[in-house]
N, C-alpha and C positions, 0 to 999 in steps of 0.2 A: 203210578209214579207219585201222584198226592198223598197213597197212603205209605209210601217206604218212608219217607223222610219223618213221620212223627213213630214208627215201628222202631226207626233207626234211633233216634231220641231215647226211646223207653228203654229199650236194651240196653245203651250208654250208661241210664240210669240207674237200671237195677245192675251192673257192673258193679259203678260207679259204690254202691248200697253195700254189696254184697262183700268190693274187696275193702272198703273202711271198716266193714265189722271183724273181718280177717286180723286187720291189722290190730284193733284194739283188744282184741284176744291174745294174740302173740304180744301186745304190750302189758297185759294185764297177768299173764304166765309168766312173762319176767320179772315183773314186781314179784310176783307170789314165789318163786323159785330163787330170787335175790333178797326176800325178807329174813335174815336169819338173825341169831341176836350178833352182836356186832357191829350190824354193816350198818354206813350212815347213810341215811336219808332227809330227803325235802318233803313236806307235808304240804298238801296242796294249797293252805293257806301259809307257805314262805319259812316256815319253822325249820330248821336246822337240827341233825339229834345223832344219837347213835342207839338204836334200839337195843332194848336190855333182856325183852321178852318177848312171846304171842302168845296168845289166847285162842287158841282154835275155835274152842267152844264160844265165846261168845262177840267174835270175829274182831279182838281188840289187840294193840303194839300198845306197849308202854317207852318211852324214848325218856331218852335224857337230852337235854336242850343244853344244857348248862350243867357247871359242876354243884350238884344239889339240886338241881329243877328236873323232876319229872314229868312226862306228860303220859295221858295214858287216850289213846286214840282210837277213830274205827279204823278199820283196817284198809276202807277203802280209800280211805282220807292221806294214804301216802302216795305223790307223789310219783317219785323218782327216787331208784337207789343212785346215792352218790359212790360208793363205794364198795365193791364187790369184794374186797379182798377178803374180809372173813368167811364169804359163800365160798372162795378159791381154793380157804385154808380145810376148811370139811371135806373138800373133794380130792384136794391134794394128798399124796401118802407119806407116812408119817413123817418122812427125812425132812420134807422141804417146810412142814408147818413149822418149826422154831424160826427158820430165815424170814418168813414171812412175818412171826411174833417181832422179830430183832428192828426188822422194818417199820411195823407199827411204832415199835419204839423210838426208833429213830426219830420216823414221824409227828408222834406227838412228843419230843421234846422240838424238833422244829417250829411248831405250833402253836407253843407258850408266847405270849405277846413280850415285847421286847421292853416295857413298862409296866409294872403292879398297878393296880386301882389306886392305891396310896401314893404312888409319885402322881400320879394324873391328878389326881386331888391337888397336893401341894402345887404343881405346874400351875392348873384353873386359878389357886388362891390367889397364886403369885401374882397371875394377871389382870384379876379383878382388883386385885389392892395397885398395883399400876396403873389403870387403867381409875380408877378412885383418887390417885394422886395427881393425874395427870387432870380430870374433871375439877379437885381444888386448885389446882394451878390455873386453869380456865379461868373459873370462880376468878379469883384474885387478880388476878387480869382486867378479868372485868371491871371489878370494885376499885382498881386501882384506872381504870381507864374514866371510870363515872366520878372520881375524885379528879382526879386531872383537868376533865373537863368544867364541872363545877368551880373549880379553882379559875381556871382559864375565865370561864364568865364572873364570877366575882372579879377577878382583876380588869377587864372589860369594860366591867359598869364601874367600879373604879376610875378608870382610864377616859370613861364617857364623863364621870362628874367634875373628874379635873380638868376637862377639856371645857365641859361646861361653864363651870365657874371661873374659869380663865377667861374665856369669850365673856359672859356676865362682864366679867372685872376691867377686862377689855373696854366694851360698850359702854362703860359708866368713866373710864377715863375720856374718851373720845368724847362723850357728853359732856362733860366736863371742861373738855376744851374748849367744846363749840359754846359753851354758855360760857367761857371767859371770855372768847371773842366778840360776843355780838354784846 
């Protein structure tokens, strides 16, 4: 009985071994069976593309990331295919690959962003110079709040000297009395 439960263990283990190597073959066959040029994929560093080529011989994909960015990668560095439809359109016979071309199309006119780089520019300008005017507004608020104040204490001390010299003027009449009196 003491030795079934660690027997029991091992066997779990080397299962356990045996069906994750399974499975990463069967994922690694799909990559390689879904690689065609075409279809788009994720790179396992987060990259985005639509592959243009392979390189058998020297186990390299070259992708397009962007319109004009090329990348050219290992092969084992993809990922995940995002998009199988062009492995679909090779398999498919002839009739159905134009509906499927029609669809890409579709596709990538769906896909174009709803803004050019040049409005997004103008929008950011927009709002940094807003955003600029509203800070000189600040500005002048302030400067007009530190004159206000300044002013306020100059009248102040103003307001003290006259009160001042009032009392003074005061205390010298009262003296005055009292030295006519006595």
């Amino acid at each position: 009985m003491d030795l079934l439960i660690p027997l029991a263990l091992a066997a779990l283990l080397i299962f356990f071994l045996f069906n994750s190597r399974r499975k990463q073959k069967a994922r690694a066959e799909q990559i390689k069976s879904g690689l065609v040029p075409g279809a788009t994929v994720m790179t396992t560093f987060g990259v985005f593309g639509t592959v243009l080529s392979i390189d058998e011989e020297n186990n390299q994909v070259t992708i397009e990331s962007g319109p004009g960015t090329v990348l050219r990668v290992h092969r084992q560095a993809i990922g995940q295919i995002e998009n199988n439809q062009a492995a679909e359109s090779l398999d498919a016979p002839g009739a159905a690959a134009p509906a499927v071309d029609a669809d890409n199309d579709a596709d990538a006119a769906e896909e174009k962003p709803a803004i050019t780089d040049a409005e997004l520019d103008a929008m950011n300008e927009r709002k940094r110079a807003e955003k600029d005017a509203k800070d000189e507004d600040a500005a002048d608020d302030v400067i007009a709040d530190e004159t206000a104040a300044k002013t306020e204490d100059v009248d102040a001390d103003a307001a003290a000297e006259t009160d001042a010299d009032s009392a003074a003027a005061d205390d010298d009449s009262t003296d005055s009395d009292t030295d006519k009196k006595n």
